[in-house]
Residue, then its C-alpha position, 0 to 999 in steps of 0.5 A: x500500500x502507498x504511503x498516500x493511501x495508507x495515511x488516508x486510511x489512518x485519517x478514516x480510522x480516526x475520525x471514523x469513532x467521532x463520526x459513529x459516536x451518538x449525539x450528546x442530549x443535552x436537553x429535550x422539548x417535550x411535545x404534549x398536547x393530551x387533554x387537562x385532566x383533574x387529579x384527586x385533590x382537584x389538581x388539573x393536569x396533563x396525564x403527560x406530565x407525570x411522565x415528564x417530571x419523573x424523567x426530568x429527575x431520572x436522566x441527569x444532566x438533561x435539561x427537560x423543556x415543554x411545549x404544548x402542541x397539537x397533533x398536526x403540529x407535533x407532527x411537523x416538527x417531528x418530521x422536520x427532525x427537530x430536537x423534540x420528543x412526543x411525550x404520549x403518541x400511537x404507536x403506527x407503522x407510518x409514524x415509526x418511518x417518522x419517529x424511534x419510540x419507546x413504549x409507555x402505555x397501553x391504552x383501552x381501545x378508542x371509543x364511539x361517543x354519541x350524546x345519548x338521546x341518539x344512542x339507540x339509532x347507532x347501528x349495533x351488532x348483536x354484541x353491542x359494537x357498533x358498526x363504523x362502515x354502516x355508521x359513515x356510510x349514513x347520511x344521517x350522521x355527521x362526525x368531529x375529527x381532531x386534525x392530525x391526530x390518529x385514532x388507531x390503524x382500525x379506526x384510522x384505516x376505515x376514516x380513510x375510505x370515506x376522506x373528504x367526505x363533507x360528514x366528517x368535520x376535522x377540527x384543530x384543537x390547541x391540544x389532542x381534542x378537548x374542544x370535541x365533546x363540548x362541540x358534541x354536546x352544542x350539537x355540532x356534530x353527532x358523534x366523535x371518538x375517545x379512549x374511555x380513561x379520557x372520557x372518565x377523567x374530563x367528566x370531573x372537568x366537565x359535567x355535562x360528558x355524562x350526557x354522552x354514551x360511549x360503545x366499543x367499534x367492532x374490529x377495534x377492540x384491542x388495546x392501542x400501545x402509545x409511547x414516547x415518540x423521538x425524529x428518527x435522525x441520530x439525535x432521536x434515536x439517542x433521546x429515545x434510547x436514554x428515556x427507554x433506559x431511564x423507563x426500562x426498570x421496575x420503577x419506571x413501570x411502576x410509576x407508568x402503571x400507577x399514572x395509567x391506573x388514575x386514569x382507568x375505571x375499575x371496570x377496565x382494571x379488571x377487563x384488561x388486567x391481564x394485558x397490562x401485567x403483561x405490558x408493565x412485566x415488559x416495561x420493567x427492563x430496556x426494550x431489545x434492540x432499540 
């Protein structure tokens, strides 16, 4: 080998560490747009930020900012690459071409709601679900969306059959939807979709969400997984992995766990109880490969 290539060589392998080496994180802005909710004790906030807070003291030397931002724009500025996280997203395989994630929650799955005057002219299957197909395709109906935001791959993949229709009313929320149910109870629109823990927590917000039914979708009736969402550049990926390191263990799960449980109803306590052991078991360490 000549001399020239065999310094060329040598310069590769010298800067070839600094070029592999991961990005330093040394602050992290939180994208969290979910709904106010009240805590015991009459506290409103975000389901979020618990989250937040607890990785705020758990990942040392990483400064944790926040931004509240709803779901078209959370989006954006995760695609543009930006140096943001996502503190609660659904898990997608169209997001995961966006964004690395980190699993934290495993969420009932979203929910039809219908003021309840009009709960009896849903069409229903024998076991109580509705039918979303027949649902859209009746003129009768008229639906709220929150712009940008997904509500699974079930219900999402059924939405998008029927884009554009002049039926289905997408809205911008400066969060992930909590101007839907009020629009819902003025009568705006005649139904919208929500995870049920939601729908609990904004009823001690809101009152009058008790005048709002809510049913299971048929073919969505599986738990959504949702995480912490990071742009899927070099500086996502060791954000991401620093909060999977941090949640990867037994105490990381449980204070996902305990914040989740606040949420749910003691009847989806028992109904998913053994999907969430699961989950949380799982949580409890790093997750493989990431």
């Amino acid at each position: 080998m000549s001399p020239w290539r065999t310094l060329a060589a040598c310069a590769l392998a010298a800067l070839a560490p600094a070029t592999l080496a991961a990005p330093t994180v040394e602050r992290i802005t939180w994208l969290s747009g979910d709904t106010l909710v009240q805590r015991d004790g009459g506290r409103a906030e975000r389901p979020s930020d618990r989250l937040i807070n607890w990785l705020s003291t758990s990942m040392a030397g990483v400064q944790h900012q926040r931004l509240v931002a709803n779901a078209k724009r959370s989006w954006m500025l995760i695609e543009a690459g930006e140096q943001v996280c996502h503190a609660s997203a659904v898990r997608l395989p169209e997001r995961e071409r966006l964004a690395h994630f980190s699993n934290t929650w495993l969420m009932p799955p979203m929910q039809l709601v219908v003021p309840q005057a009009r709960r009896a002219e849903l069409p229903l299957d024998a076991s109580g679900q509705v039918d979303l197909a027949a649902l859209l395709a009746d003129p009768q109906w008229r639906g709220l969306l929150v712009d940008g935001r997904s509500y699974g791959p079930q219900i999402d993949a059924q939405l998008a059959q029927v884009e554009g229709s002049e039926r289905l009313q997408r809205v911008t929320s400066g969060d992930f939807g909590s101007n839907i149910l009020p629009m819902l109870l003025r009568g705006s629109a005649d139904f919208a979709f929500e995870f049920p823990n939601v729908l609990a927590a904004l009823a001690r917000l809101q009152p009058d969400v008790e005048r709002l039914a809510t049913l299971p979708i048929r073919g969505a009736a599986e738990p959504v997984p949702s995480g912490v969402a990071c742009p899927r550049t070099p500086w996502g990926l060791a954000a991401v992995r620093m909060v999977d390191h941090a949640l990867g263990t037994p105490a990381g799960a449980t204070m996902l766990r305990e914040g989740l449980m606040l949420q749910l109803s003691p009847d989806a306590q028992r109904q998913y109880r053994s999907q969430l052991d699961s989950f949380f078991q799982r949580r409890a360490r790093p997750t493989p490969g990431l």
